[in-house]
N, CA, C and O atoms as CSV, one atom per row, in Angstrom:
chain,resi,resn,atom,element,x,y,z
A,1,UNK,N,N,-29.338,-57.490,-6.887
A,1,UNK,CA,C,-29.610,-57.540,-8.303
A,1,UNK,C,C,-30.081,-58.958,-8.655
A,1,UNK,O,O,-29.678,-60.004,-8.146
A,2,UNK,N,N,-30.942,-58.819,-9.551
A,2,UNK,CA,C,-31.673,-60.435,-9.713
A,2,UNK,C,C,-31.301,-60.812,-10.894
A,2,UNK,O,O,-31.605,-59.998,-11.766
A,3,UNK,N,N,-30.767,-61.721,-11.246
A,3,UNK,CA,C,-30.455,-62.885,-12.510
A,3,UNK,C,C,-31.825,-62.861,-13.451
A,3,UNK,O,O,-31.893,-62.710,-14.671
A,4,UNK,N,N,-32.591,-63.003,-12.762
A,4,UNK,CA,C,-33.840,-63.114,-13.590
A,4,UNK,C,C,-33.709,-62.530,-15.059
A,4,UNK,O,O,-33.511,-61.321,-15.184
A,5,UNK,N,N,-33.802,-63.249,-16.045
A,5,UNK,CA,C,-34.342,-62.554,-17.581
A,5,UNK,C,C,-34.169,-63.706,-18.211
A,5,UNK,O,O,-34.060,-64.843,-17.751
A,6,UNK,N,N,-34.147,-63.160,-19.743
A,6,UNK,CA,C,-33.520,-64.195,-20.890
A,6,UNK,C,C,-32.477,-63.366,-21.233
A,6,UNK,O,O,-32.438,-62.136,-21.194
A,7,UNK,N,N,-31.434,-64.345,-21.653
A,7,UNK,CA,C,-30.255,-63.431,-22.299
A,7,UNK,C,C,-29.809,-64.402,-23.764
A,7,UNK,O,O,-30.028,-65.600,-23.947
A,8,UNK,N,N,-29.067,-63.337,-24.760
A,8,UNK,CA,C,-28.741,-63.979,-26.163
A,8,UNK,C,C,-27.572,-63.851,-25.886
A,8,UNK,O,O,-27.285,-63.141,-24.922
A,9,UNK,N,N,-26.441,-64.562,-26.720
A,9,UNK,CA,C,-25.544,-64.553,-26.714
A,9,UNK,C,C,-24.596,-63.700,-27.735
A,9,UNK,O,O,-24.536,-64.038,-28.917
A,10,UNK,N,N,-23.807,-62.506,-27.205
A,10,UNK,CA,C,-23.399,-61.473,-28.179
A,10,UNK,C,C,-21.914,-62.129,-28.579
A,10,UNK,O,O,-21.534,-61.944,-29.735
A,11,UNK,N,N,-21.122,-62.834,-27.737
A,11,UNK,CA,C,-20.022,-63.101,-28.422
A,11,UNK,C,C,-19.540,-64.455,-26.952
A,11,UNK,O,O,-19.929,-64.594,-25.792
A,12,UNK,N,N,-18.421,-65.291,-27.933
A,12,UNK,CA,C,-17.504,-66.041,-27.010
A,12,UNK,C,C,-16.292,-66.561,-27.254
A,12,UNK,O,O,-16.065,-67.044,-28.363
A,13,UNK,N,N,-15.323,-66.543,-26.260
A,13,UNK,CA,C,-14.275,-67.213,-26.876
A,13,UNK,C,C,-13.453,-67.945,-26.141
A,13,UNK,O,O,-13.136,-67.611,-24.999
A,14,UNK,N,N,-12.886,-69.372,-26.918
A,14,UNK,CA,C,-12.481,-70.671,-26.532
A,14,UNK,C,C,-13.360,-71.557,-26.481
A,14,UNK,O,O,-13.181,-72.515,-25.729
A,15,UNK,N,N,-14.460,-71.465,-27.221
A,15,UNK,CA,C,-15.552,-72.584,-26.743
A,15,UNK,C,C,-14.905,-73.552,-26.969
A,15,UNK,O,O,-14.514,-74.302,-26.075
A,16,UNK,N,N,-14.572,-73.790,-28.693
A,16,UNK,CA,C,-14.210,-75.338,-28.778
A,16,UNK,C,C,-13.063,-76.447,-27.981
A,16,UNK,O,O,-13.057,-77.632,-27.649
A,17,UNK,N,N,-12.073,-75.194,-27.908
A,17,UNK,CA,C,-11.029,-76.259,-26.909
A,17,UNK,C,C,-11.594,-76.215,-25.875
A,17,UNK,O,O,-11.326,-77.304,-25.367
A,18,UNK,N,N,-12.356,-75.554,-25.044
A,18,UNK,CA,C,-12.873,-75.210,-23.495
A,18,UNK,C,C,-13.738,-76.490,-23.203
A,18,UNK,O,O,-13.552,-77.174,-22.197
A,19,UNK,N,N,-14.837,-76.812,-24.286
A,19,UNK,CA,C,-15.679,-78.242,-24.877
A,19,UNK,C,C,-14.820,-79.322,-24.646
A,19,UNK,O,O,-14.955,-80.161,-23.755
A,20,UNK,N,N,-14.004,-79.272,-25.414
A,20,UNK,CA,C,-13.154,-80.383,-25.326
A,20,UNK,C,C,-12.625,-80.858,-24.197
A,20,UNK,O,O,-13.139,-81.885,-23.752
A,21,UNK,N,N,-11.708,-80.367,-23.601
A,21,UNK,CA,C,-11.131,-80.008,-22.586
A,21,UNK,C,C,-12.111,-80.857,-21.507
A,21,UNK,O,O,-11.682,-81.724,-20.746
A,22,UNK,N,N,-13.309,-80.490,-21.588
A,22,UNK,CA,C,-14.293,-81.160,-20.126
A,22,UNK,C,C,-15.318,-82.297,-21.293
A,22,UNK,O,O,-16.522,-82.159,-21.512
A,23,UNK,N,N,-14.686,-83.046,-21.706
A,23,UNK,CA,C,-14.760,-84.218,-22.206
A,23,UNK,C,C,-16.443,-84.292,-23.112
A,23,UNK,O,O,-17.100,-85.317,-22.931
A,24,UNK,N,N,-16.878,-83.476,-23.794
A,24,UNK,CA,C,-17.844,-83.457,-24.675
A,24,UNK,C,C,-17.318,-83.382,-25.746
A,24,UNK,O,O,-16.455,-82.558,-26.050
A,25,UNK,N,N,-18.074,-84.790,-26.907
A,25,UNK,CA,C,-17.688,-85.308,-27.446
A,25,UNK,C,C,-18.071,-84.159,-29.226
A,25,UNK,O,O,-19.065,-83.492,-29.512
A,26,UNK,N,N,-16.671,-84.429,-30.078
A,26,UNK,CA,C,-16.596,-83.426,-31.069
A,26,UNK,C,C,-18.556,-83.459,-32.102
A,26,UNK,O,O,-19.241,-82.542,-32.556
A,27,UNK,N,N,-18.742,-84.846,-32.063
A,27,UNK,CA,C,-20.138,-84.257,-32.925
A,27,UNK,C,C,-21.287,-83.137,-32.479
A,27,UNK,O,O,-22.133,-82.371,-32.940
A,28,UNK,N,N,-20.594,-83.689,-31.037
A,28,UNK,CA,C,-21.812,-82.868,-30.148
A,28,UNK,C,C,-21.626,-81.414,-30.120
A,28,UNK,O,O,-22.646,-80.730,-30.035
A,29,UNK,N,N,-20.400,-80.792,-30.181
A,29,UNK,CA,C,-19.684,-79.740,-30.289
A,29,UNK,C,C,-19.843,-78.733,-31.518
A,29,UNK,O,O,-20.217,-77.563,-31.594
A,30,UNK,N,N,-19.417,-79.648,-32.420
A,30,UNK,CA,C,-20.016,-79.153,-34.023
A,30,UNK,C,C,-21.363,-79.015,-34.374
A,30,UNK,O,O,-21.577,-78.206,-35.276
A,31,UNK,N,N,-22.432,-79.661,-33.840
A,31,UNK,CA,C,-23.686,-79.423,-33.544
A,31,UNK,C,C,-24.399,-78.478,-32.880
A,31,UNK,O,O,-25.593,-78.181,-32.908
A,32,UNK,N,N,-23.322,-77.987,-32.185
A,32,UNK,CA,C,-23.823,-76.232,-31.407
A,32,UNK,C,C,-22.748,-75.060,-31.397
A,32,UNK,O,O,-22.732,-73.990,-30.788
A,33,UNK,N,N,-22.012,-75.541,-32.133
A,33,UNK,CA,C,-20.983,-74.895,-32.098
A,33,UNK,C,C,-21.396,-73.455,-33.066
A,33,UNK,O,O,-21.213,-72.335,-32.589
A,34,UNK,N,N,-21.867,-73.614,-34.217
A,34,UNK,CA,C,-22.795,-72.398,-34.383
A,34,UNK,C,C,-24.357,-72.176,-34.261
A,34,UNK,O,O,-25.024,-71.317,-34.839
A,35,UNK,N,N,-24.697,-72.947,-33.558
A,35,UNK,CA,C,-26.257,-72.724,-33.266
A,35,UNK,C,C,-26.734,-71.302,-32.489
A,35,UNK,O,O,-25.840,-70.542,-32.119
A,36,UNK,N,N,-27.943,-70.996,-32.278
A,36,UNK,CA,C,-28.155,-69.896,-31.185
A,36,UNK,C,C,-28.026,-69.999,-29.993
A,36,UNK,O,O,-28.340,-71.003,-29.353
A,37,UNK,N,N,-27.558,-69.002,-29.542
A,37,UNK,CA,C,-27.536,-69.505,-28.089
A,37,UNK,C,C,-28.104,-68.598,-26.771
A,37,UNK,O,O,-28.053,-67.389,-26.545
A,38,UNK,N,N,-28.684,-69.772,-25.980
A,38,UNK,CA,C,-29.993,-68.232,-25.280
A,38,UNK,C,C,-29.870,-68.913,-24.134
A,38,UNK,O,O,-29.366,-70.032,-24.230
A,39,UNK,N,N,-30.300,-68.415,-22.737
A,39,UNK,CA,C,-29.990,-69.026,-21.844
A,39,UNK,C,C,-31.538,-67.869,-20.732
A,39,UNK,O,O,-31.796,-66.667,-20.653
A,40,UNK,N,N,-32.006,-68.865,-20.253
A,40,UNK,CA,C,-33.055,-68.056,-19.389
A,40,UNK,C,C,-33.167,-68.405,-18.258
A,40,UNK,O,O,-33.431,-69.601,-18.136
A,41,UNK,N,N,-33.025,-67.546,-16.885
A,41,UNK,CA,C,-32.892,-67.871,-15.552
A,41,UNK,C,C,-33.859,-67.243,-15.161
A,41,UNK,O,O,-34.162,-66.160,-15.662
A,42,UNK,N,N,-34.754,-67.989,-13.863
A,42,UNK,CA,C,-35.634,-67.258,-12.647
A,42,UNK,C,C,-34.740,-67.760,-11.261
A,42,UNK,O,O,-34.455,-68.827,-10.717
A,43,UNK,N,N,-34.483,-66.284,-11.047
A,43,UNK,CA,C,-34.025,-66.549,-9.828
A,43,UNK,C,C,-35.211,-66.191,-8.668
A,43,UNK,O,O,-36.174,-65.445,-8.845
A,44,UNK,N,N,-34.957,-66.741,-7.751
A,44,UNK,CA,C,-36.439,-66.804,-6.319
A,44,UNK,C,C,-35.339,-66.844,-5.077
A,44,UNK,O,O,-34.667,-67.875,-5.106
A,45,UNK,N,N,-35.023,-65.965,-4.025
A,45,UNK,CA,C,-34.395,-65.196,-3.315
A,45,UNK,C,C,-32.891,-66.281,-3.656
A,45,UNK,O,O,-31.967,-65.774,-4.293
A,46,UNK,N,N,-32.772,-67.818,-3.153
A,46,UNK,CA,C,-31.699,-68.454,-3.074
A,46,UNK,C,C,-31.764,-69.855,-4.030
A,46,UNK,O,O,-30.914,-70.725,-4.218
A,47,UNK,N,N,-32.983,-69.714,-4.491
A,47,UNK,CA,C,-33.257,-70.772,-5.856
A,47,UNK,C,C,-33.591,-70.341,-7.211
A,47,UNK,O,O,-34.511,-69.600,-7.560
A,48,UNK,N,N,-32.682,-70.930,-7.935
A,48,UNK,CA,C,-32.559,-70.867,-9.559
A,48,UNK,C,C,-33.108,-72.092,-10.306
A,48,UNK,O,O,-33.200,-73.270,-9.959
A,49,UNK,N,N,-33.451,-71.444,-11.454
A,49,UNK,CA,C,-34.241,-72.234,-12.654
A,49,UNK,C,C,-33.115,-71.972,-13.997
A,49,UNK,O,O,-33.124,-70.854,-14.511
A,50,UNK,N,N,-32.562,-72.583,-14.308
A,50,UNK,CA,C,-31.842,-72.270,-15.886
A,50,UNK,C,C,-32.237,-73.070,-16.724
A,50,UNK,O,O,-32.310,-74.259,-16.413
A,51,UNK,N,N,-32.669,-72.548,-18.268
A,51,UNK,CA,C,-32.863,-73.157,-19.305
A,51,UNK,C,C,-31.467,-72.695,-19.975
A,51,UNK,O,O,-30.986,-71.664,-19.505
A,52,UNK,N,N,-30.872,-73.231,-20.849
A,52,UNK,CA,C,-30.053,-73.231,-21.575
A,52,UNK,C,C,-30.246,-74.081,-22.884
A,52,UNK,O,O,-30.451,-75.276,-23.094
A,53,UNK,N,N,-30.046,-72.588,-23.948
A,53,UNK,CA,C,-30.476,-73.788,-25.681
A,53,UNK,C,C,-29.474,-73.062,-26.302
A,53,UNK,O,O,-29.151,-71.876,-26.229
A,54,UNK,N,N,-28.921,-74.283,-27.114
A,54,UNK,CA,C,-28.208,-74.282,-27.713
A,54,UNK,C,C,-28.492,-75.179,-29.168
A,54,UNK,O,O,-28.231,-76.373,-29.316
A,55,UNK,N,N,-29.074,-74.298,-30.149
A,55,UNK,CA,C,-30.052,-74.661,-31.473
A,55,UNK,C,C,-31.070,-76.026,-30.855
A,55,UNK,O,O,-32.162,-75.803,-30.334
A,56,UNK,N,N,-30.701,-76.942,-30.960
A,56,UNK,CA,C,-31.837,-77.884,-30.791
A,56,UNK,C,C,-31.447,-78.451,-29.638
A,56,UNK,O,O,-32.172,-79.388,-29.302
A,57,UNK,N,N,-30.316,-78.148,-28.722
A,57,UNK,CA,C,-29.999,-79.008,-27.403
A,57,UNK,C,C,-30.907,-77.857,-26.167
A,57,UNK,O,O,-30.766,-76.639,-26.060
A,58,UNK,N,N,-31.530,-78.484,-25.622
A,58,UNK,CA,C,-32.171,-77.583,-24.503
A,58,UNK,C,C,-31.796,-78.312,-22.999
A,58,UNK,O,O,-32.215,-79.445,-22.759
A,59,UNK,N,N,-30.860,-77.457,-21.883
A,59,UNK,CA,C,-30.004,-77.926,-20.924
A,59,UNK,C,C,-31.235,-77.441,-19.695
A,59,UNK,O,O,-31.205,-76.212,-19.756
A,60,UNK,N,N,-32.093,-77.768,-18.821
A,60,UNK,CA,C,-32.616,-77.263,-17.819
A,60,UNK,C,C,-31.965,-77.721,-16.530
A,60,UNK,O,O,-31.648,-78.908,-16.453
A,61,UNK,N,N,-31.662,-76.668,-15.204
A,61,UNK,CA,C,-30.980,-77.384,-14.341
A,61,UNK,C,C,-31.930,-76.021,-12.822
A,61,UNK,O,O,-32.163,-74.817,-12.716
A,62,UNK,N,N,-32.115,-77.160,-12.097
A,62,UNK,CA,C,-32.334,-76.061,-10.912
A,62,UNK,C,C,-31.668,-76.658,-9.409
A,62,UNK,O,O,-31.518,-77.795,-8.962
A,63,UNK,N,N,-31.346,-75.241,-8.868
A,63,UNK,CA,C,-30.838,-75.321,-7.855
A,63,UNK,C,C,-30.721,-74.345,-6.930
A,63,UNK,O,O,-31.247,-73.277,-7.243
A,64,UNK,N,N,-30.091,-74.412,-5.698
A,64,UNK,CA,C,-30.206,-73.614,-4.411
A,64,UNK,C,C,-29.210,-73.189,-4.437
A,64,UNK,O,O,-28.391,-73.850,-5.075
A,65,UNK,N,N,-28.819,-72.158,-3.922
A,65,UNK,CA,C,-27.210,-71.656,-3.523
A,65,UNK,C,C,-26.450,-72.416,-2.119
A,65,UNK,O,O,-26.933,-72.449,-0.987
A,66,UNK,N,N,-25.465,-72.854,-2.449
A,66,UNK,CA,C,-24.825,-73.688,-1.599
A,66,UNK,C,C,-24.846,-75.186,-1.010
A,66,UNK,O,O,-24.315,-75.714,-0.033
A,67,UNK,N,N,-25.803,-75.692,-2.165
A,67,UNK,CA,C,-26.541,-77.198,-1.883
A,67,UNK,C,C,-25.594,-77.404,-3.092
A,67,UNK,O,O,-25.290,-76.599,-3.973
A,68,UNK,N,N,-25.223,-78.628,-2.918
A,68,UNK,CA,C,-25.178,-79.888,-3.703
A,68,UNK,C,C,-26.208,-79.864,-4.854
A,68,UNK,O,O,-27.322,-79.467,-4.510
A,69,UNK,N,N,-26.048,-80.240,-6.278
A,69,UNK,CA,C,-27.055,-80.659,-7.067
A,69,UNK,C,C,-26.729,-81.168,-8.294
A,69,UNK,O,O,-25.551,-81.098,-8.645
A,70,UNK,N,N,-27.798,-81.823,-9.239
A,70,UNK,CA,C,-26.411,-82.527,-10.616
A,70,UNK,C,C,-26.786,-81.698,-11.530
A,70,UNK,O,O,-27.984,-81.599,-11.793
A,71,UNK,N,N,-25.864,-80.967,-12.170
A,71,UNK,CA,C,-25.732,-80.268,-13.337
A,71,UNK,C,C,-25.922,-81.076,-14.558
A,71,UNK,O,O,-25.142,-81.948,-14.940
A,72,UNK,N,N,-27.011,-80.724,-15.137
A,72,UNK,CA,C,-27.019,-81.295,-17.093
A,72,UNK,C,C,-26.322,-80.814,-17.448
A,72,UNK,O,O,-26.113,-79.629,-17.187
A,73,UNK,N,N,-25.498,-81.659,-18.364
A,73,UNK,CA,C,-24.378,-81.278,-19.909
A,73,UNK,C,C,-25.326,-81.321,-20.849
A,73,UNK,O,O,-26.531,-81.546,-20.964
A,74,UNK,N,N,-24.516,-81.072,-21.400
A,74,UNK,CA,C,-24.856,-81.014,-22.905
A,74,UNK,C,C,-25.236,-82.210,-24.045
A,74,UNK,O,O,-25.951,-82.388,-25.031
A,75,UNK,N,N,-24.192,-82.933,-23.153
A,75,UNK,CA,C,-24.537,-84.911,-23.350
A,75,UNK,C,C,-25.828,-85.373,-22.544
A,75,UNK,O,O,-26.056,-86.540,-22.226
A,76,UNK,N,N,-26.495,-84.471,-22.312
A,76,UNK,CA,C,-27.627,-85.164,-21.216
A,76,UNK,C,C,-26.805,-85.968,-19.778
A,76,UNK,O,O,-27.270,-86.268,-18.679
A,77,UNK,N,N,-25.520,-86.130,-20.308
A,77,UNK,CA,C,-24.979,-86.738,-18.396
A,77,UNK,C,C,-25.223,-85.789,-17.713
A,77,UNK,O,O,-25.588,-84.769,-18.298
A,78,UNK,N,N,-25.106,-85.775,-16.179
A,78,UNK,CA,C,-24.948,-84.733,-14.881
A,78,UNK,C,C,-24.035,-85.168,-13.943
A,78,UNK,O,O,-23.871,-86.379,-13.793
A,79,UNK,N,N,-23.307,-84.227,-13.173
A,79,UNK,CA,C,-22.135,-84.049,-12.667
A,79,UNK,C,C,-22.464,-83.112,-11.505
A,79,UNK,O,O,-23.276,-82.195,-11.383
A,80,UNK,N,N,-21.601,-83.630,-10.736
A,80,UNK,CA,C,-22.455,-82.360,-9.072
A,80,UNK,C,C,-21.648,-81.307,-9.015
A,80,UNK,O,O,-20.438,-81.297,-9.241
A,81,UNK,N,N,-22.678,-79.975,-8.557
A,81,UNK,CA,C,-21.905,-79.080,-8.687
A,81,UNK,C,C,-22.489,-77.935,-7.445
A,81,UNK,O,O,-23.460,-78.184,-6.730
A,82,UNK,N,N,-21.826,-76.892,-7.383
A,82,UNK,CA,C,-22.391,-76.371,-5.902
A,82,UNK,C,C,-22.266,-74.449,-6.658
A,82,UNK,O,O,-21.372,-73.892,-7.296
A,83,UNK,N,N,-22.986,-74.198,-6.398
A,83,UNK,CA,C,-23.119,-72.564,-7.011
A,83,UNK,C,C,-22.725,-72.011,-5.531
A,83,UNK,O,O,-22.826,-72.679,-4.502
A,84,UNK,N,N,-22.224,-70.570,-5.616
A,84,UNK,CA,C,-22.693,-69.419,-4.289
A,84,UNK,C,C,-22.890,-67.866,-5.055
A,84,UNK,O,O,-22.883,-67.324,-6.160
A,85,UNK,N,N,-22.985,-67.721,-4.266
A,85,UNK,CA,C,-23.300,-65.807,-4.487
A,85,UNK,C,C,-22.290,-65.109,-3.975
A,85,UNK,O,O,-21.810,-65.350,-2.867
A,86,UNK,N,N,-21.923,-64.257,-4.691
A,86,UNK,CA,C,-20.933,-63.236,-4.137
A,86,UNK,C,C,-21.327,-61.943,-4.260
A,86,UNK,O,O,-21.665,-61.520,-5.365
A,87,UNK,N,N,-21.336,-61.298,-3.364
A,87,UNK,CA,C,-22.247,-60.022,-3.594
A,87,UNK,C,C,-23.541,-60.265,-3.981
A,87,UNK,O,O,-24.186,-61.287,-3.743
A,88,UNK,N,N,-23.942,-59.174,-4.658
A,88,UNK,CA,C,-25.303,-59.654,-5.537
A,88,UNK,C,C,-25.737,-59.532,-6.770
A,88,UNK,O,O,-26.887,-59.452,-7.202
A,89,UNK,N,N,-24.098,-59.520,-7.620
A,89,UNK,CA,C,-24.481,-59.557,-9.085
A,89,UNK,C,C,-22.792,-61.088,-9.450
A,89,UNK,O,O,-21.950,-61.011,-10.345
A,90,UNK,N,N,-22.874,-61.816,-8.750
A,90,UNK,CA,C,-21.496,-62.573,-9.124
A,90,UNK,C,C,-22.440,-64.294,-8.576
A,90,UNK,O,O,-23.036,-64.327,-7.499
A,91,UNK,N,N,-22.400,-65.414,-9.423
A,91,UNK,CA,C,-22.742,-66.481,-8.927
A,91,UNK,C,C,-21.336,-67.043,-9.645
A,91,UNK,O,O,-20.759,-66.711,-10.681
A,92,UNK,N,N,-21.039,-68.083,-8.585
A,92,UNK,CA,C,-19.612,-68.440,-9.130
A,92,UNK,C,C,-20.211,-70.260,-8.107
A,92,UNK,O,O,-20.847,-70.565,-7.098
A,93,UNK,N,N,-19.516,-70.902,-9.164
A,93,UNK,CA,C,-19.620,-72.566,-9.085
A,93,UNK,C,C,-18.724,-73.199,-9.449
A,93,UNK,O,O,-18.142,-72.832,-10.470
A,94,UNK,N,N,-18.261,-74.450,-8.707
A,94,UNK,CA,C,-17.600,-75.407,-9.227
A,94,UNK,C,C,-18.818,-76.533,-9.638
A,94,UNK,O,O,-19.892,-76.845,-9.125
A,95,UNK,N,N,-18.035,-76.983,-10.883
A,95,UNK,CA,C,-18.620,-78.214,-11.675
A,95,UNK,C,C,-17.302,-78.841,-12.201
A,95,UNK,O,O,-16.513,-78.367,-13.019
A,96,UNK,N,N,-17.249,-80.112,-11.481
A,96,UNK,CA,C,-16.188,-81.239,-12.277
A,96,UNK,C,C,-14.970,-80.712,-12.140
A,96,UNK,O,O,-14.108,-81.311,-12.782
A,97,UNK,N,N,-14.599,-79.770,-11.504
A,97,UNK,CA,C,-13.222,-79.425,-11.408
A,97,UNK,C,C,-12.743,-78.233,-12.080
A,97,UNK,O,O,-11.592,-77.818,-12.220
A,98,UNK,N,N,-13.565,-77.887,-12.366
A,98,UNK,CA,C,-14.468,-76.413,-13.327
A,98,UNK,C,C,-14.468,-75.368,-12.044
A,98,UNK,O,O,-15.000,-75.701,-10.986
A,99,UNK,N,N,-13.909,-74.234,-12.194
A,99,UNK,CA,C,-14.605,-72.855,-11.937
A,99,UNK,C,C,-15.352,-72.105,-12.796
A,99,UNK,O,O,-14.884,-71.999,-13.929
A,100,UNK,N,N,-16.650,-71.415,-12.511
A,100,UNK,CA,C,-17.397,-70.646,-13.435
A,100,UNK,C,C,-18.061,-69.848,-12.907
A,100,UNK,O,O,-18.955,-70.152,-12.118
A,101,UNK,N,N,-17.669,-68.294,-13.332
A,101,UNK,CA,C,-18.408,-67.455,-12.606
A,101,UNK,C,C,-18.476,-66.526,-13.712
A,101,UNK,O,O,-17.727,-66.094,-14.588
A,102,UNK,N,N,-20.527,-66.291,-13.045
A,102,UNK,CA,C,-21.402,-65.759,-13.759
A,102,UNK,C,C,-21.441,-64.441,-13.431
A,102,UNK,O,O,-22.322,-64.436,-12.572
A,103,UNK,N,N,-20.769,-62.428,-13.642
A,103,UNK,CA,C,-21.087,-61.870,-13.932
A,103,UNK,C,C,-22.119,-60.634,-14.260
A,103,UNK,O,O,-21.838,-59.945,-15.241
A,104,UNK,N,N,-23.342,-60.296,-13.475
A,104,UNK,CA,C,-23.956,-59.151,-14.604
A,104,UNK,C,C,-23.909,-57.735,-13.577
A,104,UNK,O,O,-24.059,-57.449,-12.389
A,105,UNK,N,N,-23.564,-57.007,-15.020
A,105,UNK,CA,C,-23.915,-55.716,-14.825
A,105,UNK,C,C,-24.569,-55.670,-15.473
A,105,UNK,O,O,-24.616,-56.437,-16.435
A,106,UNK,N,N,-25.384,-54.745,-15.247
A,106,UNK,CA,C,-26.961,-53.847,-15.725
A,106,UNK,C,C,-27.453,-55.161,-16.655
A,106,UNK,O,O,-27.738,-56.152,-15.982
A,107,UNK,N,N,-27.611,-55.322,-18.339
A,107,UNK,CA,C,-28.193,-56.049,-18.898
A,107,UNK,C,C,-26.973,-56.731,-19.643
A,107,UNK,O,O,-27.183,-57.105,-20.797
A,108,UNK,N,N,-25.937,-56.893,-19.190
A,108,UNK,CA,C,-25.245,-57.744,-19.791
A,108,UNK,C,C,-24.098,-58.600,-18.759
A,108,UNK,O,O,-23.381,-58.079,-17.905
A,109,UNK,N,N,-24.180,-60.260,-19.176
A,109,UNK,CA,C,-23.782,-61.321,-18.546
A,109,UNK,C,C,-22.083,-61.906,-18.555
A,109,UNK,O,O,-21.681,-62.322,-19.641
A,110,UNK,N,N,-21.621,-61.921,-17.991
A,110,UNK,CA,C,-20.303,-62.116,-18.184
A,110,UNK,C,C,-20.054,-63.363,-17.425
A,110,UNK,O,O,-20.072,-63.474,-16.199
A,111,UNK,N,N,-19.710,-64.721,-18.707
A,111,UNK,CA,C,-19.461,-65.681,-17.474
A,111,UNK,C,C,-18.126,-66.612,-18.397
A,111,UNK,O,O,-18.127,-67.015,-19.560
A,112,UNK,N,N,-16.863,-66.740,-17.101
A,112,UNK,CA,C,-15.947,-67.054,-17.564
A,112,UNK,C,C,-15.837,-68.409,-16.709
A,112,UNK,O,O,-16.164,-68.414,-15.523
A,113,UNK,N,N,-15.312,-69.675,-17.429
A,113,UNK,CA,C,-14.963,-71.034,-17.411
A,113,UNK,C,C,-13.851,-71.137,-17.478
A,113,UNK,O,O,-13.281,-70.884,-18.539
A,114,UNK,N,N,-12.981,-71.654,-16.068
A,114,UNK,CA,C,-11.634,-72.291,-16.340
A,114,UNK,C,C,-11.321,-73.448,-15.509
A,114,UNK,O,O,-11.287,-73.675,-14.300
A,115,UNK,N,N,-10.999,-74.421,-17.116
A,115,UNK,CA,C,-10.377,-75.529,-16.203
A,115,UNK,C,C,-9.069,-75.943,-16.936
A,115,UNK,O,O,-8.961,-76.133,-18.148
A,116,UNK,N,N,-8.068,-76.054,-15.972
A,116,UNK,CA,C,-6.673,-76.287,-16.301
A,116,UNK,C,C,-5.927,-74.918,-16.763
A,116,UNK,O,O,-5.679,-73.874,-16.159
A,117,UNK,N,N,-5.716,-75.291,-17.874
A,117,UNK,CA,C,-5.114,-73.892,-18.567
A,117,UNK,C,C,-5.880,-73.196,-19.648
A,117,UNK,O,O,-5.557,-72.200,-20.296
A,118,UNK,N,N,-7.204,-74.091,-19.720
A,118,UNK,CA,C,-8.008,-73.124,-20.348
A,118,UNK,C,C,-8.916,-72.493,-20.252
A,118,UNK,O,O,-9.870,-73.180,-19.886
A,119,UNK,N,N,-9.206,-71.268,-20.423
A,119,UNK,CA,C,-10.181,-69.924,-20.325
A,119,UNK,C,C,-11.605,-70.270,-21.300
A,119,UNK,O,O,-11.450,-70.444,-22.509
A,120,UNK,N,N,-12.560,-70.328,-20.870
A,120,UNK,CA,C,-13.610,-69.709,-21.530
A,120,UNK,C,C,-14.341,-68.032,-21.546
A,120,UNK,O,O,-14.387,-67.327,-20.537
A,121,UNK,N,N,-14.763,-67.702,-22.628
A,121,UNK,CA,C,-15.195,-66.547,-21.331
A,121,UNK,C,C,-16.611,-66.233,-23.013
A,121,UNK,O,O,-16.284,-66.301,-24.198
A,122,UNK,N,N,-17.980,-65.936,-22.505
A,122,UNK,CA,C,-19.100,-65.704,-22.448
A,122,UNK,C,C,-19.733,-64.351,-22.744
A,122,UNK,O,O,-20.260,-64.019,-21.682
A,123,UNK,N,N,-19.985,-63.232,-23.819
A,123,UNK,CA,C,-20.989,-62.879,-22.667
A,123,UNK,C,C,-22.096,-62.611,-23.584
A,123,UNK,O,O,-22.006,-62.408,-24.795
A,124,UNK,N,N,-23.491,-62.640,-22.628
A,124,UNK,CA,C,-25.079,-62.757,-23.096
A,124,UNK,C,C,-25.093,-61.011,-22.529
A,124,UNK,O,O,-24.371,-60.438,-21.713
A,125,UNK,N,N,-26.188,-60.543,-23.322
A,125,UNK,CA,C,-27.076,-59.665,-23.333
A,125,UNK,C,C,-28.611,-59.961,-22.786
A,125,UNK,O,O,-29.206,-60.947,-23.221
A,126,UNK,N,N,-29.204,-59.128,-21.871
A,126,UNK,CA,C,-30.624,-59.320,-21.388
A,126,UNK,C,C,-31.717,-59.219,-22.943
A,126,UNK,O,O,-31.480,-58.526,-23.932
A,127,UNK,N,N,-32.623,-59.916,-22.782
A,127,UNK,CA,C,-33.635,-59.301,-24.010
A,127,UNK,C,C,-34.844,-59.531,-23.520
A,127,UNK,O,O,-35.842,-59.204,-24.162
């Protein structure tokens, strides 16, 4: 199954403590905290392309499965992080001490963030 599409975001919950939590700072937070949020991947057999926007913040990051590479925040910093595949609808990564795994069935994305004791959890719709 291929990642490939654009997806919108139908619902989420814990963003703001989840934000916090991995040290992005509150203006920056409140600044997307209700913005739109869309996220568009090309996947190419073991390399990915992600755009990620969030109202006026636009996050682009590409990478290989199982390489090393620096992940953009949201602060424009980057932080290394290593994706894999599980099966062929599950990409799951550590970033910063972060687990995050990405989810899809058919046209909808399920991706849950936990670090420490807190849960994020995501999910986008294909469009």
């Amino acid at each position: 199954m291929s990642f490939t599409g654009k997806y919108e975001l139908q619902s989420h919950e814990n963003f703001e403590p989840f934000l916090k939590a991995f040290g992005i700072p509150d203006d920056v937070i409140q600044k997307v905290k209700d913005s739109k949020f869309t996220a568009e991947i090309v996947q190419n057999g073991k390399k990915f392309k992600t755009t990620t926007t969030m109202g006026s913040k636009v996050m682009k990051n590409e990478f290989t499965i199982g390489e090393e590479f620096d992940y953009e925040l949201m602060t424009g910093d980057k932080i290394k992080a290593v994706f894999n595949l599980e099966g062929d609808n599950k990409l799951v990564g550590n970033i910063k001490g972060m687990k995050y795994v990405n989810e899809l069935n058919g046209n909808i994305m399920t991706s849950v963030a936990t670090m420490g004791d807190i849960t994020y959890k995501r999910v986008m719709k294909r469009i």
